[in-house]
N, CA, C and O of each residue as an XYZ file, in Angstrom:
344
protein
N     -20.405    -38.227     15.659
C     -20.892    -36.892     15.416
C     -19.859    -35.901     15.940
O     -19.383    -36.141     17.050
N     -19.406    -34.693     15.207
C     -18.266    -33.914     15.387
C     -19.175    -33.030     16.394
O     -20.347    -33.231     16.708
N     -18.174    -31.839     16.873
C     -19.354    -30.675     17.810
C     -19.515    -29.814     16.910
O     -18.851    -29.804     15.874
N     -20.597    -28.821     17.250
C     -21.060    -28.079     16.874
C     -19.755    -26.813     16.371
O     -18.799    -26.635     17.127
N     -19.870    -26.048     15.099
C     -19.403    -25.057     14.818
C     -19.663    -23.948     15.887
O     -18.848    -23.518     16.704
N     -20.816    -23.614     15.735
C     -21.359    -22.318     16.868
C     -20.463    -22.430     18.357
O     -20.110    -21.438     18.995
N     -20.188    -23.806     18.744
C     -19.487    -23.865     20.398
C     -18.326    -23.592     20.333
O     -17.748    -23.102     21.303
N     -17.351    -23.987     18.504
C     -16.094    -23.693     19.154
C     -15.208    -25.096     19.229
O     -15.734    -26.209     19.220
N     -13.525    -24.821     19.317
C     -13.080    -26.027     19.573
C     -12.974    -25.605     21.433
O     -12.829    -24.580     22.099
N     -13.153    -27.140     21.705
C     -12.978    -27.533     23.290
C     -11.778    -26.922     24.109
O     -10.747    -27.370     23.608
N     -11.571    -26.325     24.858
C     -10.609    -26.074     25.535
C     -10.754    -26.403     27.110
O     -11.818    -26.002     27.582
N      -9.802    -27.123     28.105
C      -9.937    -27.384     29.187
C      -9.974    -25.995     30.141
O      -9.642    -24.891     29.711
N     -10.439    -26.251     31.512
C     -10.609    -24.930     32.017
C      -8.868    -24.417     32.976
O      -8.709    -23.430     33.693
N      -7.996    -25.322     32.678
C      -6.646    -24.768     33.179
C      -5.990    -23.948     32.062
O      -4.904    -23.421     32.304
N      -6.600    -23.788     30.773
C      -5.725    -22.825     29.816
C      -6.465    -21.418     30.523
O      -5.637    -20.562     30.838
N      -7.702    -21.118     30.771
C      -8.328    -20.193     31.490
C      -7.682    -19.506     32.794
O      -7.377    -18.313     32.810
N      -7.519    -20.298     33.790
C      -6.734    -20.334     34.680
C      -5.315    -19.755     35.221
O      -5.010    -19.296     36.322
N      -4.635    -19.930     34.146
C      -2.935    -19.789     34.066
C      -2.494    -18.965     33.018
O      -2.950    -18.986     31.874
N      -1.840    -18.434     33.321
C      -1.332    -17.188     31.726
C      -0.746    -18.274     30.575
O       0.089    -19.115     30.907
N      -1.248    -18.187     29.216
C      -0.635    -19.396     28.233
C       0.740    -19.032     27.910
O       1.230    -19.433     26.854
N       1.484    -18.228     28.811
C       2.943    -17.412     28.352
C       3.680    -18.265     28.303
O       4.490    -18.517     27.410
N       3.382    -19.071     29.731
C       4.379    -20.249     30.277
C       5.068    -20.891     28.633
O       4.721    -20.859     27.452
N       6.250    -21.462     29.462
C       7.178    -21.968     28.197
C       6.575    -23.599     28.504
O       6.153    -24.378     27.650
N       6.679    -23.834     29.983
C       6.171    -25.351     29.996
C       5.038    -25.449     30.620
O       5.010    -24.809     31.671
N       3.711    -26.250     30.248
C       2.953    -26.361     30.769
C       2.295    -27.786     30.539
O       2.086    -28.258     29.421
N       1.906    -28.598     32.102
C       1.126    -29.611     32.502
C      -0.166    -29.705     31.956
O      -1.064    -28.934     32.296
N      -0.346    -30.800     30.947
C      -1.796    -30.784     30.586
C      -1.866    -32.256     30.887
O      -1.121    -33.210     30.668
N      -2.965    -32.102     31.436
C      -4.166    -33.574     31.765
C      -5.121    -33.773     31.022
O      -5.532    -34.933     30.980
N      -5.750    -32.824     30.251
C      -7.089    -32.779     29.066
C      -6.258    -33.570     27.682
O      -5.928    -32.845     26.744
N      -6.062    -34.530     27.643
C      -6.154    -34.624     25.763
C      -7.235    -35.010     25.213
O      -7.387    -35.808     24.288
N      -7.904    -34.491     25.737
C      -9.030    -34.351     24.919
C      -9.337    -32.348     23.890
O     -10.054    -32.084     22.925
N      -8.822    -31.838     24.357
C      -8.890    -30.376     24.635
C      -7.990    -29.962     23.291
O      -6.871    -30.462     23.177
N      -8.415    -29.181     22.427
C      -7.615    -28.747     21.018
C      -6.236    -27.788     21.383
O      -6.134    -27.016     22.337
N      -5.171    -28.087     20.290
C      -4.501    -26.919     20.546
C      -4.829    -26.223     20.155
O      -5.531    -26.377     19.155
N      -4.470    -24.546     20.825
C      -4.853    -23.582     20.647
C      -3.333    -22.892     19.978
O      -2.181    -23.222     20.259
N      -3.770    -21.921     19.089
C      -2.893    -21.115     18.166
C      -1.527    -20.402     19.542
O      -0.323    -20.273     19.321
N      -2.169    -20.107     20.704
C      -1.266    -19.536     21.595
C       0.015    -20.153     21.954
O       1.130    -19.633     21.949
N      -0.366    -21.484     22.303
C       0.906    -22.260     22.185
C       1.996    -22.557     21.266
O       2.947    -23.289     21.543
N       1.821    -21.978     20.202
C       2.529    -22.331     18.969
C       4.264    -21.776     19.250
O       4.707    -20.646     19.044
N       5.076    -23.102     19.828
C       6.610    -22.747     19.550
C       6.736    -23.009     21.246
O       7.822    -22.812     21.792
N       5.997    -23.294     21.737
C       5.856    -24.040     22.972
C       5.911    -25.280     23.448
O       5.462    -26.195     22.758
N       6.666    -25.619     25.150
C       6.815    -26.909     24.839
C       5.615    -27.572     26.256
O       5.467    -26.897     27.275
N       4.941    -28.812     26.085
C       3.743    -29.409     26.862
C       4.344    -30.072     27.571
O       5.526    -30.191     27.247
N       3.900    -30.815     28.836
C       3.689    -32.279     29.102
C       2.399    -32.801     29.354
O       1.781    -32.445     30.357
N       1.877    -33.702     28.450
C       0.716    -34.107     28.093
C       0.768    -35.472     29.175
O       1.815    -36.078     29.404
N      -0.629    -35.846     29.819
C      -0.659    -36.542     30.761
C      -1.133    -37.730     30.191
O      -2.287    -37.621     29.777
N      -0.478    -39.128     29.992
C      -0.650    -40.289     28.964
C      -1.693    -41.326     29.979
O      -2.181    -42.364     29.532
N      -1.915    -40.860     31.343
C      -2.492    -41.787     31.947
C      -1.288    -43.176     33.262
O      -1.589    -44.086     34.035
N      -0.212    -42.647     32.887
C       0.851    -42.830     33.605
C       1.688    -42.027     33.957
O       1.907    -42.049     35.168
N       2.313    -41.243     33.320
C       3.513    -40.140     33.140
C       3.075    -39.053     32.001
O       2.144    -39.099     31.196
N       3.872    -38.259     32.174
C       3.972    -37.023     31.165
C       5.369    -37.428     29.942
O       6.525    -37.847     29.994
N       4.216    -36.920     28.743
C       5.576    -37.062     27.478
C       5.592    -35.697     26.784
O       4.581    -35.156     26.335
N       6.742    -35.225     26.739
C       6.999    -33.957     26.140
C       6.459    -34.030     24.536
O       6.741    -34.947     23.765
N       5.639    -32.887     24.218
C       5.104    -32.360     23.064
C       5.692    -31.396     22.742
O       5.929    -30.728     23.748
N       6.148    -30.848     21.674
C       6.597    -29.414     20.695
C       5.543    -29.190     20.052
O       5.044    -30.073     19.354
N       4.990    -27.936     20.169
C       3.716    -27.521     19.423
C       4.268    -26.877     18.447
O       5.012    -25.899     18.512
N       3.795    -27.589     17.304
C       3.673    -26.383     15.849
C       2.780    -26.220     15.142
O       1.844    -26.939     15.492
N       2.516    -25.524     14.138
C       1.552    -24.831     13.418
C       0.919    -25.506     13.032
O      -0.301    -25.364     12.958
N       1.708    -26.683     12.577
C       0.759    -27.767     12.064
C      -0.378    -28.569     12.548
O      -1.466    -28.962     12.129
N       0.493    -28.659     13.832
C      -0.602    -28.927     15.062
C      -1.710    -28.402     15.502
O      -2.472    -29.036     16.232
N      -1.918    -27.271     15.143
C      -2.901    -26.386     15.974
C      -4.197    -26.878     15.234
O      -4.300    -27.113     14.030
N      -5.412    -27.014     16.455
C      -6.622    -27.580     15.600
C      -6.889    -29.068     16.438
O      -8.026    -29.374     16.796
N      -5.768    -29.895     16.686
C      -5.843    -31.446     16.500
C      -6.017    -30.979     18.076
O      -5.956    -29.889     18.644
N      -6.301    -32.547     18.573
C      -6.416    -32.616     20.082
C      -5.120    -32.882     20.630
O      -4.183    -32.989     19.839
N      -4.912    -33.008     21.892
C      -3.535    -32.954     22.605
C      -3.032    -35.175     22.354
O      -2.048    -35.829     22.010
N      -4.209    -35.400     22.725
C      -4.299    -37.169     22.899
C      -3.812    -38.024     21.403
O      -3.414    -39.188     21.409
N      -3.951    -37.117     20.089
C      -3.607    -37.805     18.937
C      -2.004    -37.950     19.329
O      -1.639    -39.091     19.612
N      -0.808    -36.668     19.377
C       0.052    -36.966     19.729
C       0.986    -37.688     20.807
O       2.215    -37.632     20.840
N       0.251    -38.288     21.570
C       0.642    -38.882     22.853
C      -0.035    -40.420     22.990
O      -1.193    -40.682     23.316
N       0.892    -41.219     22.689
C       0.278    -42.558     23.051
C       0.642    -43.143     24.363
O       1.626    -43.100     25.101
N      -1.206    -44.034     24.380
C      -1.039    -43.896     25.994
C      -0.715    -45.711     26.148
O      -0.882    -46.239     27.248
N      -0.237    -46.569     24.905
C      -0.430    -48.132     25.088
C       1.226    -48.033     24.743
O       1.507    -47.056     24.049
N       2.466    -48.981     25.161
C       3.467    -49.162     24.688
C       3.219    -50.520     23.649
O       2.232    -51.236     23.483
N       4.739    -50.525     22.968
C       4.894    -51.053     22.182
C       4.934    -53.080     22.913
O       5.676    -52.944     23.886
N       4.672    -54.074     22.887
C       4.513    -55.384     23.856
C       5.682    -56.159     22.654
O       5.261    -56.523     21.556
N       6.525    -56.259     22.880
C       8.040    -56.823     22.282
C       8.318    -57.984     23.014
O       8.412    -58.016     24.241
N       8.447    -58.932     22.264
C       8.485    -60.278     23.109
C      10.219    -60.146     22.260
O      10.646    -59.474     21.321
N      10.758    -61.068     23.093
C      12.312    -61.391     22.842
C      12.435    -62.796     23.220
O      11.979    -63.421     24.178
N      13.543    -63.315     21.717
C      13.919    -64.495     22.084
C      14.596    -64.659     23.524
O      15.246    -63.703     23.945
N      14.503    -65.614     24.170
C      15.638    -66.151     25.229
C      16.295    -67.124     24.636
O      15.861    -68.083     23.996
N      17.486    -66.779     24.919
C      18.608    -68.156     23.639
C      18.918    -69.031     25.170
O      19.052    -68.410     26.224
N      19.012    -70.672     25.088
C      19.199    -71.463     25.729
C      21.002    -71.453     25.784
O      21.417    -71.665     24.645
N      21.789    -71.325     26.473
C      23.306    -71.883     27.034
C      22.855    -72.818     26.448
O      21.657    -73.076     26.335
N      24.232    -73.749     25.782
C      24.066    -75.449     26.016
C      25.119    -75.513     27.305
O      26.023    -74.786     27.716
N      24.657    -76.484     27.627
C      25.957    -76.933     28.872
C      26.331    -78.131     28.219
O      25.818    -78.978     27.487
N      27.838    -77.791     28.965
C      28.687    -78.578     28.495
C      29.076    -79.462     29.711
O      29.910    -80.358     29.581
């Protein structure tokens, strides 16, 4: 079930908080929509380990912060090649 129209998209309470002027700003919510203010701005979105830099664009605005930021790496197994001995 999506939210309600009448509430609005979600915003965390640190965009409230802090002037959205900032060029860089720490986000921990990806859950939380971008907002049109950020547009041409750069994030660090909190993956649950580290921060990964986001570029916000127009296109973006609307989606949540968490679609662009993955929080699982890629699990790459690699051959090990055996030496022969001689």
């Amino acid at each position: 079930m999506s939210r309600s129209i009448w509430k609005g998209s979600f915003l965390d309470s640190c965009f409230f908080k802090s002037p959205v002027q900032k060029k860089v700003l720490y986000i921990w919510s990806r859950r939380s929509s971008i907002p049109e203010s950020l547009v041409g701005s750069t994030v660090f979105v909190y993956n649950g380990k580290l921060f990964k830099k986001l570029r916000i664009t127009r296109e973006k605005v609307g989606f949540k912060f968490g679609l662009f930021v993955k929080t699982r790496t890629n699990a790459s197994t690699k051959k090990i090649k055996k030496q022969k001995q001689k």
